[in-house]
Structure formats: structure tokens, C-alpha cells
C-alpha positions, 0 to 999 in steps of 0.5 A: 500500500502507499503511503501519502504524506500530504497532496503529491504528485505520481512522481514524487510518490513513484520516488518516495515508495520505491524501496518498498514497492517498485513500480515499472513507470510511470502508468503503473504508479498512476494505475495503482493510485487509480485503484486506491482511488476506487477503493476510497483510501485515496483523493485525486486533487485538481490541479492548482494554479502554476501547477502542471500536474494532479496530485494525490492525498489519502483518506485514513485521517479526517484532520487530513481529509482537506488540504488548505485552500489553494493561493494563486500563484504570482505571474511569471516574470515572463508574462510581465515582460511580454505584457510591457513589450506589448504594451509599448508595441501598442503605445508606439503603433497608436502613435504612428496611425495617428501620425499618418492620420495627421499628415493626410 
């Protein structure tokens, strides 16, 4: 049997229990959480913001039975990078149309 510790992804579970239990890949791991899930010792929990994948949590404790609220994750430096540079873009070609509008 697993032992969740917390909400964790396939992947940190698959590292975490392999000396006990050894999983091929993968799909494996995923195939036994799906039977936990089916049996009712184990939650999917959806995917949070920033976040790529799903993450599991057991149902053996009640004080366990909800993870605390999801925060949103601040936006990336990329974004914000993007965002200026398209908002100079913006600001420029609104400066050239109405130049052109000027001279006709």
C-alpha cells in the first residue's frame, strides 16, 4: 500500500515508495493510485494554479481529509515582460496611425 504524506504528485510518490514497492513507470504508479482511488483510501486533487500536474492525498485521517485552500500563484516574470513589450508595441503603433492620420 502507499503511503501519502500530504497532496503529491505520481512522481514524487513513484520516488518516495520505491524501496518498498517498485513500480515499472510511470502508468503503473498512476494505475495503482487509480485503484486506491476506487477503493476510497485515496483523493485525486485538481490541479492548482502554476501547477502542471494532479496530485494525490489519502483518506485514513479526517484532520487530513482537506488540504488548505489553494493561493494563486504570482505571474511569471515572463508574462510581465511580454505584457510591457506589448504594451509599448501598442503605445508606439497608436502613435504612428495617428501620425499618418495627421499628415493626410
Amino acid at each position: 500500500m502507499l503511503a501519502l504524506r500530504g497532496s503529491q504528485t505520481p512522481g514524487e510518490l513513484k520516488a518516495r515508495v520505491e524501496r518498498k514497492q517498485h513500480f515499472d513507470d510511470l502508468a503503473a504508479m498512476e494505475e495503482a493510485l487509480h485503484r486506491l482511488i476506487e477503493r476510497g483510501f485515496v483523493v485525486r486533487r485538481p490541479r492548482r494554479p502554476g501547477q502542471k500536474e494532479e496530485r494525490y492525498a489519502h483518506r485514513l485521517s479526517e484532520d487530513l481529509e482537506e488540504d488548505t485552500p489553494a493561493t494563486p500563484a504570482p505571474p511569471e516574470r515572463a508574462d510581465d515582460d511580454r505584457l510591457t513589450r506589448l504594451e509599448r508595441q501598442v503605445a508606439a503603433l497608436t502613435s504612428e496611425v495617428a501620425q499618418l492620420r495627421a499628415e493626410r
